[in-house]
C-alpha positions in Angstrom: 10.5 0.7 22.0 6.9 -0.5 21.0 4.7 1.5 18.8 3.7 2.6 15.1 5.6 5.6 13.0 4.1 7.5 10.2 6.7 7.7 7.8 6.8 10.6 4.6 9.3 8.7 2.9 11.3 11.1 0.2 12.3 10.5 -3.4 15.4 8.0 -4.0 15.1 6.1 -1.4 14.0 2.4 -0.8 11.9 1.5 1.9 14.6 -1.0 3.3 16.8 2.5 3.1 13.6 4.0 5.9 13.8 0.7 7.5 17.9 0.7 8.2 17.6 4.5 9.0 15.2 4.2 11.8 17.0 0.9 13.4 19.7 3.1 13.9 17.8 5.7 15.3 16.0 3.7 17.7 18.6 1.1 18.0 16.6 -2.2 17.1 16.3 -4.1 14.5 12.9 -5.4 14.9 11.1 -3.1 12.7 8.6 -3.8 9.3 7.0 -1.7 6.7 3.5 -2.1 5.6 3.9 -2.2 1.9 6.9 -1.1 -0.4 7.7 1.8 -1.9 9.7 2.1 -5.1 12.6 4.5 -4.8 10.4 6.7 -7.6 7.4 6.9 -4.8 7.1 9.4 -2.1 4.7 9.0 0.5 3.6 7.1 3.4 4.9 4.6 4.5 4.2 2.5 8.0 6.8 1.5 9.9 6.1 -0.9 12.9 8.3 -1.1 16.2 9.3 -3.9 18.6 5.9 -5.7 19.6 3.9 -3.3 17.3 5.3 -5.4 14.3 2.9 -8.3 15.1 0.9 -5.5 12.9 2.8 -5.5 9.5 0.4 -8.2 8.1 -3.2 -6.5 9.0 -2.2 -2.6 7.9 -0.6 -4.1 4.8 -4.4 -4.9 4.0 -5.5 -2.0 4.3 -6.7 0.0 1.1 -4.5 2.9 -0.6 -4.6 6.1 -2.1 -2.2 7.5 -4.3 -1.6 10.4 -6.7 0.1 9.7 -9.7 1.4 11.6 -13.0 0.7 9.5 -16.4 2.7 10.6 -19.5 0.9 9.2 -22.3 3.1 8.5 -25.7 6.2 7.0 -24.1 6.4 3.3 -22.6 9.4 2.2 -20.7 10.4 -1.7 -19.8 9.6 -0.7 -16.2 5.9 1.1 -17.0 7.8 4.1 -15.1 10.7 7.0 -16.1 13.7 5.2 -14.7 13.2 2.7 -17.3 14.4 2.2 -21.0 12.2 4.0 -23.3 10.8 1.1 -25.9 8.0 3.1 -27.5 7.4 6.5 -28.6 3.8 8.0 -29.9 1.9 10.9 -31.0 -1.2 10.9 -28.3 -4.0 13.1 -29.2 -7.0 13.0 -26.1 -8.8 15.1 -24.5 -10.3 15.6 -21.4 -13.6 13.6 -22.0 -11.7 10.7 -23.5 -9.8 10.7 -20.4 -12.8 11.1 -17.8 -14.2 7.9 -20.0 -11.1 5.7 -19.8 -10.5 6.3 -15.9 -14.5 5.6 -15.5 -14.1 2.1 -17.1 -10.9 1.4 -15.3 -12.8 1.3 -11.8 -14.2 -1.6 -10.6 -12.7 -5.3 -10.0 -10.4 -6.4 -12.9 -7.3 -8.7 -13.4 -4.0 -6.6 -14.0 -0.7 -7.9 -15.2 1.8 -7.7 -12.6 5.1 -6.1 -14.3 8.0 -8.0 -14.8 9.9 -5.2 -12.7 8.6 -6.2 -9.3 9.8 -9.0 -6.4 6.6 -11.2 -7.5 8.6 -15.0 -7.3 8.0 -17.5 -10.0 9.6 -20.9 -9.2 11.8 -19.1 -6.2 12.8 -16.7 -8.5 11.9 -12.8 -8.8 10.7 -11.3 -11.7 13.0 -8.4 -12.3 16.0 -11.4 -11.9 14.4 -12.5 -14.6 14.0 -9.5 -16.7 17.6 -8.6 -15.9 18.8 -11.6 -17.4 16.4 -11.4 -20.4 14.0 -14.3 -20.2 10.8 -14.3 -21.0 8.7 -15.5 -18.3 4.8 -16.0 -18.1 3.5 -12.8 -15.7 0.9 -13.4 -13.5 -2.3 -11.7 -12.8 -3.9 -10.9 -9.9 -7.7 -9.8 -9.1 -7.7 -6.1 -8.0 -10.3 -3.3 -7.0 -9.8 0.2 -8.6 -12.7 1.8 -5.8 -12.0 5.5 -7.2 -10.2 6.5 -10.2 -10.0 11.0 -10.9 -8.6 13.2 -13.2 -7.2 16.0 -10.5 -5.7 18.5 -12.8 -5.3 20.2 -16.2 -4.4 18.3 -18.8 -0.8 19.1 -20.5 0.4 19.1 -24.0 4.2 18.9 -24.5 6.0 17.5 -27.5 4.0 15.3 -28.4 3.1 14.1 -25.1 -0.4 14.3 -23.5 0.4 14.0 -19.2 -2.0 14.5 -16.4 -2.6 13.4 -12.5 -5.0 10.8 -11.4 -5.8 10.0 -7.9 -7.2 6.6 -7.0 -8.0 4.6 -4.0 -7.0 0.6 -4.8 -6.6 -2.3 -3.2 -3.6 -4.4 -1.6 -1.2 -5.8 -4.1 -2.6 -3.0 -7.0 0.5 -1.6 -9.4 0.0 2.0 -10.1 2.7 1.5 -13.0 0.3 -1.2 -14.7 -3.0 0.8 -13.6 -1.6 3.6 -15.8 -0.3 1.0 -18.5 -3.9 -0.1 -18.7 -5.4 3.8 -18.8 -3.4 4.5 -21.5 -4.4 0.7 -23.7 -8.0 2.2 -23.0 -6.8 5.3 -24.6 -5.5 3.5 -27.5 -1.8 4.5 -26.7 1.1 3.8 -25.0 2.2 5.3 -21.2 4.4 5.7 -18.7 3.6 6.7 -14.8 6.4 9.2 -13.9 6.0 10.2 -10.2 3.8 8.7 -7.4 2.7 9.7 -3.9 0.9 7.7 -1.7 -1.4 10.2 0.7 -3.0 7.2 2.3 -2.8 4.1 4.0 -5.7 2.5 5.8 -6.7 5.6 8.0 -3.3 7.2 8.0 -2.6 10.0 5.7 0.4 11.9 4.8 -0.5 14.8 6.8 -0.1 12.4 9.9 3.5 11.7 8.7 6.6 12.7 9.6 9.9 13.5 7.3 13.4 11.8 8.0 14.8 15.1 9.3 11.4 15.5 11.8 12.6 11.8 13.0 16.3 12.7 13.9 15.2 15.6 15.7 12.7 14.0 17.4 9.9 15.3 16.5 7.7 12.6 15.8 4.9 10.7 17.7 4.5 7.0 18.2 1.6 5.6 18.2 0.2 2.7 20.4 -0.8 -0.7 18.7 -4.8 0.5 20.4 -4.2 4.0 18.4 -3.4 2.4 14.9 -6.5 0.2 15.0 -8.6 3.1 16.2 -10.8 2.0 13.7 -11.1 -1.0 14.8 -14.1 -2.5 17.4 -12.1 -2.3 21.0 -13.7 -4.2 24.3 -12.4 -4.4 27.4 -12.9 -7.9 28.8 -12.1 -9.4 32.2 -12.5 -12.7 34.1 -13.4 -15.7 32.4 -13.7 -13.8 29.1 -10.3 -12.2 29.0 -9.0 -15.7 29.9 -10.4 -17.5 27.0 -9.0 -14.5 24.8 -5.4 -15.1 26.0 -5.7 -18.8 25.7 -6.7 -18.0 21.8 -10.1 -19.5 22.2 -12.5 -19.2 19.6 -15.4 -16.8 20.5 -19.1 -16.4 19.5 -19.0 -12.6 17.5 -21.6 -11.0 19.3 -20.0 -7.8 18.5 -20.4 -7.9 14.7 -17.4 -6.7 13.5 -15.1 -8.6 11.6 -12.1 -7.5 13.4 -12.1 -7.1 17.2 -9.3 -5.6 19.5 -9.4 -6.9 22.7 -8.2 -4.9 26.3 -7.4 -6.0 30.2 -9.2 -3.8 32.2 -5.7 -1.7 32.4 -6.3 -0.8 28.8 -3.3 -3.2 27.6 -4.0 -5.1 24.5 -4.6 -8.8 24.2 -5.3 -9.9 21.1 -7.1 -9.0 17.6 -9.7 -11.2 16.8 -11.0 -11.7 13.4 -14.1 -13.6 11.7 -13.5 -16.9 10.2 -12.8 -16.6 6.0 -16.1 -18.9 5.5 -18.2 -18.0 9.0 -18.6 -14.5 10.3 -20.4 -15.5 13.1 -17.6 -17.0 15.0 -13.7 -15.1 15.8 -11.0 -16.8 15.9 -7.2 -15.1 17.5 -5.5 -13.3 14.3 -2.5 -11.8 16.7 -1.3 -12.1 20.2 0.3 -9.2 21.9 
């Protein structure tokens, strides 16, 4: 079995848990996800089959979008609920502070990665090392909020101030630190304390299918050509589509920075993409 599945993975579980489920479905073990879900996140999540896993790299790329709750006033050791609450605070905002705070959160900025998360330092994982209690230098990474929304009313609760945001970020982007950092702008504390991703590249969750539509078959596959729809596709032949399998280096008279290239049976060669420093030349990113 060869192909992409759309995956609306439910509350509790991991996405190793998805993973193990479906290779006992389909009876393989050569399946990857795209990008991990905590066991707190719903969602999407892509799960590539057989030869489609040649894949997992280029969709993990791809941008996100996500919907998330923020409680402001509490802060937990894990930035989310199913952590130890270490602060408590009265929040008082509004809905324009709020608008403001989210405005000046878009854009390219360097966020904290949490010390709950599998980031290594020196072969070592970070939530190892917040298990054990050490105190370890976290590392920041460069990330691109490219929409940030207040998408409902705000509530008021006991103190508590809590709302949903949607956003649109970039690969390796924590929700859990993005609303860490909304709340700092709000000069309080806070806690995310559910999240749902609705998209993935160009897949979104109403193109995914629950556990239960899986083990009842009702699901649909898609082909390593149909996940990079949106992707430039040429059919080559000849001289051309020898070069390709050969992994030669082309001249990208296509101008695209990712190419997808097909026999003239409509089978898929290889993906070509643009050198990091030259985008007028392609060079083989995967074989299929």
């Amino acid at each position: 079995m060869n192909g992409i599945i759309l995956v609306n993975k439910p509350y509790g579980y991991t996405s190793r848990d998805v993973v193990n489920i479906l290779c006992k479905k389909f009876k393989t073990k050569r399946i990857g996800h795209t990008g991990t879900l905590d066991p707190i996140a719903t969602g999407v999540l892509i799960l590539c089959i057989g030869s489609a896993t040649k894949l997992v790299e280029a969709l993990t790329s791809d941008d996100k979008e996500y919907i998330a709750t923020v409680e402001l006033g509490t802060l937990t050791d894990t930035l989310d609920n199913t952590g130890n609450v270490i602060k408590e605070e009265k929040t008082n905002v509004n809905v324009n502070q709020i608008k403001k705070a989210l405005e000046k959160m878009q854009g390219v900025y360097e966020q904290e990665v949490p010390i709950y998360s599998a980031v290594k330092i020196n072969g070592k994982k970070l939530y190892e090392y917040a298990r054990e209690g050490i105190n370890v230098d976290l590392p920041k990474r460069m990330v691109n909020i490219k929409s940030l929304e207040l998408i409902n009313n705000i509530k008021y609760e006991n103190n508590k101030t809590t709302f949903q945001i949607r956003c649109h970020v970039s690969k390796g982007t924590y929700i859990r630190s993005l609303v860490n950092d909304i709340a700092h702008g709000l000069g309080t504390v806070g806690t995310m304390t559910s999240l749902n991703r609705v998209k993935q590249g160009i897949f979104n969750i109403s193109d995914s299918y629950t556990l239960e539509d899986i083990e009842n078959d009702n699901y649909k596959l898609l082909s390593i050509k149909e996940a990079l729809s949106n992707v430039k596709q040429v059919i080559v032949s000849g001289e051309e589509l020898f070069k390709i399998k050969n992994g030669t280096r082309l001249e990208n008279i296509y101008h695209s920075d990712k190419v997808l290239f097909l026999d003239e049976f409509d089978n898929e060669i290889a993906l070509y993409k643009t050198l990091d420093n030259d985008d007028k030349i392609l060079k083989v990113y995967k074989m299929f």
